[in-house]
N, C-alpha and C positions, 0 to 999 in steps of 0.2 A: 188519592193519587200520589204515587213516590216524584220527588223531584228526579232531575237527571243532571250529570255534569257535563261539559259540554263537548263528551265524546263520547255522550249517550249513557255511562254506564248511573247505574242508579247513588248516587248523593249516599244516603243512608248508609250503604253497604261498603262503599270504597274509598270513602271519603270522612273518617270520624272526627269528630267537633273537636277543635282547639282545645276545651275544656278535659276531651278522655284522651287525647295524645298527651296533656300535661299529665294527667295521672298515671299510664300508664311509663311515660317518662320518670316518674318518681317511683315505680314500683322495680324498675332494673337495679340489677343487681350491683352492687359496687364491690371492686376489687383493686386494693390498695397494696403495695408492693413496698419492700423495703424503707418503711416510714420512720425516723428516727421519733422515736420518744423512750418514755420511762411511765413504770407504775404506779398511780399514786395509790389507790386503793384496791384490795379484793376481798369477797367474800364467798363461800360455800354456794354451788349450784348445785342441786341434783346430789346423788352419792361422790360422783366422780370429776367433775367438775369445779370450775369457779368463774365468779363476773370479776372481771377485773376492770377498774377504771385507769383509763390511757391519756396522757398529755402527750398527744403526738404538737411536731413540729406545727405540720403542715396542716392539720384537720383538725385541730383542738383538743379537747376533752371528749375522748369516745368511749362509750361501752363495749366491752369484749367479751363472748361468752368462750373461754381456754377449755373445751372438751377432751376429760377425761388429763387435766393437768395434776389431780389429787393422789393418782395412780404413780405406785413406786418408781416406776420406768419410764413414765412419760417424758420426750423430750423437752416441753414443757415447762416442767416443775421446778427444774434448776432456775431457768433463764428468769424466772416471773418475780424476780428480790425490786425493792424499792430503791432509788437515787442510784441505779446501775443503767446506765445509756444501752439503746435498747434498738435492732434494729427489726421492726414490727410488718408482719403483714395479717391481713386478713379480708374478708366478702363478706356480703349481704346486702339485704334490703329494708332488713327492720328495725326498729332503735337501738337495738342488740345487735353484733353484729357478731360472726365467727373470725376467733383468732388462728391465724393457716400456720403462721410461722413468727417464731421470736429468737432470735441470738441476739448474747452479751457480747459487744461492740469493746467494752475495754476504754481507756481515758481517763477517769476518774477515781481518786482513793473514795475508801468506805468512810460512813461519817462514824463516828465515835463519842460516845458518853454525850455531854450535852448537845455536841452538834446532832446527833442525831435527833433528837426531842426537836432542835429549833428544822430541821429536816422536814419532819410530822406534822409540824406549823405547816411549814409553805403547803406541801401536802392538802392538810387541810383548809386554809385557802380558797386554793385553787379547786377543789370540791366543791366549796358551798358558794363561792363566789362568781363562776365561769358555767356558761351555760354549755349544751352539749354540741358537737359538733358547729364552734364558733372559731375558727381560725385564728389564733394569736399571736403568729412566728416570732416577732421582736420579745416577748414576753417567755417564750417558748428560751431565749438566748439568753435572758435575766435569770431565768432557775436554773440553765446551766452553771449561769456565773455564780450564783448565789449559792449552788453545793458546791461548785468548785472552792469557794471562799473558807467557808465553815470545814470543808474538809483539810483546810492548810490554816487551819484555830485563827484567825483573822475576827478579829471584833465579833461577837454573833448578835448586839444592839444594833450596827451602825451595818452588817450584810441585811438584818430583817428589816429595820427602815429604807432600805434601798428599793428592797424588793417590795415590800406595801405600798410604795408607792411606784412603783413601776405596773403594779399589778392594777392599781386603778386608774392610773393611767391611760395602759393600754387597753384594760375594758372598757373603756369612755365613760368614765363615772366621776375621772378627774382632770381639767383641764388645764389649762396656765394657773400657775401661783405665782410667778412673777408681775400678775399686773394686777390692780382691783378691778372688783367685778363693778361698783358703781361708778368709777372715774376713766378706766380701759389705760391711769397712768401706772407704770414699777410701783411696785409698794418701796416703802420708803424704809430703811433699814433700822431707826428709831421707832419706829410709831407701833403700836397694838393694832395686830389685826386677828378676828375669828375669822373660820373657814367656814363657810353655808355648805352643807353637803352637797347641794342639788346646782350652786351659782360659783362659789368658789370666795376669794378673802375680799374681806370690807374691815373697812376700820371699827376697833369694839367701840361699843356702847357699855356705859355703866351699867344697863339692863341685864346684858348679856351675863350669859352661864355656860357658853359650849368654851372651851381650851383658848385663851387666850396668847399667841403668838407673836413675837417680834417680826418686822418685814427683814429681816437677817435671817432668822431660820426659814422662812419660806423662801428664799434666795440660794442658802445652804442646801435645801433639800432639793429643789430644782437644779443643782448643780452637782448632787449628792455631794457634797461638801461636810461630813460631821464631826472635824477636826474640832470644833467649838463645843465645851462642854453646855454651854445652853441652847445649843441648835438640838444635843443630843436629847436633854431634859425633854424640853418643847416637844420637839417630831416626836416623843413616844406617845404622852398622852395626846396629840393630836392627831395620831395614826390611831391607837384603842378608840377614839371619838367616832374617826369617820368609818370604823371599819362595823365598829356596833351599830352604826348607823344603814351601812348597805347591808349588811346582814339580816335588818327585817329581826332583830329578837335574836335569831338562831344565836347558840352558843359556841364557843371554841375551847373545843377539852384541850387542846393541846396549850394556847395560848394562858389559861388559867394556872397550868402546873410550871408554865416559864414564868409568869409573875413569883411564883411563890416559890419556886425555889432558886432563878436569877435574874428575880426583880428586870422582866426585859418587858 
């Protein structure tokens, strides 16, 4: 026997379960209209195409399938360069999604010789570190600021300390450095503290092996403050510590050719 709803018509037929209006909810289409981002990465689709990976403002890290962008004439092909502000549309429903439309926006110099390398850093990053379609707007305004920096030759140590730590930040991976994790008081600007990756600073133990820190340079860097040459020392190997650390193993091509040819 079919149930009925209470104007008779049959339940089953007219009326679908919470559970398939969710799904069919997530099966619409999405169309997203003049999204400000930039591309960090692409590669080869098909003969004619390419995926391109997107750090939009508003919608995160998206995949874009650019059809038929490899083609001479495509309008496409120009607009798709890297650390050029970008004003992005596109649809779909699947994890992929089609890119409709891209113009260059304008705003920004081009980066040049090593900023561009420490460029490919953030880049890369932002890749291996930020999941897809996770919304990160304030983070979205630090990479602004951070090629805007690099492209006006401004420190390129003390713009990628800024931004490593903005970037875990905003991903929730990194919380207050100003207070310890087992006391909830300021760390104190004389005393040694490690960083726990998962809790955040406590006072070192002679045991301990992870990077060693002053509660000064953890004040400095919560303040981006790295006018102090030992705040600068410090936050380096203590940003390689925790970033090996959230990366699960994975490696950083870009960040191994900054060690070795400007020790960053």
């Amino acid at each position: 026997m079919v149930s009925s709803s209470d104007d008779g018509a049959p339940a089953s037929a007219e009326q679908p379960s919470a559970k398939v209006r969710k799904v069919r909810s997530a099966e619409r289409e999405v169309r997203i209209l003049d999204q400000p981002g930039f591309i960090l990465h692409s590669y080869p689709y098909k003969e004619t195409s390419l995926i391109v990976d997107v750090f939009s403002r508003d919608h995160g890290r998206v995949a874009l399938v650019a059809k038929g962008a490899k083609r001479p004439h495509s309008r496409l092909r120009g607009a798709l360069q890297t650390f050029q502000p970008l004003s992005l549309s596109w649809s779909g429903k699947s994890e992929i999604r089609t890119l409709t439309a891209a113009e260059w926006v304008g705003g920004l110099l081009p980066l040049e010789k090593s900023a561009l390398l420490c460029g490919f850093y953030l880049n890369e990053l932002l890749v291996k570190l930020l999941v897809r379609d996770d919304p990160h707007p304030a983070l979205f305004d630090h990479y602004v600021k951070a090629l805007t920096h690099l492209a006006h030759d401004e420190p390129a140590a003390i713009v990628l300390r800024k931004f490593e730590r903005a970037l875990l930040k905003e991903s929730g991976v990194a919380g207050d450095w100003a207070r310890c994790t087992m006391t909830r008081e300021p760390v104190l600007g004389e005393t040694l503290y490690v960083v726990d990756p998962e809790s955040g600073p406590r006072p070192a133990r002679v045991s301990d092996n992870w990077p060693r820190v002053l509660g000064k340079t953890l004040q400095d860097m919560d303040n981006e403050d790295y006018a102090d040459a030992v705040t600068q020392t410090q936050s380096k190997f203590l940003m390689r510590f925790l970033l090996a650390h959230h990366l699960h193993g994975a490696t950083l091509n870009t960040r191994q050719i900054l060690i070795d040819l400007l020790q960053l």
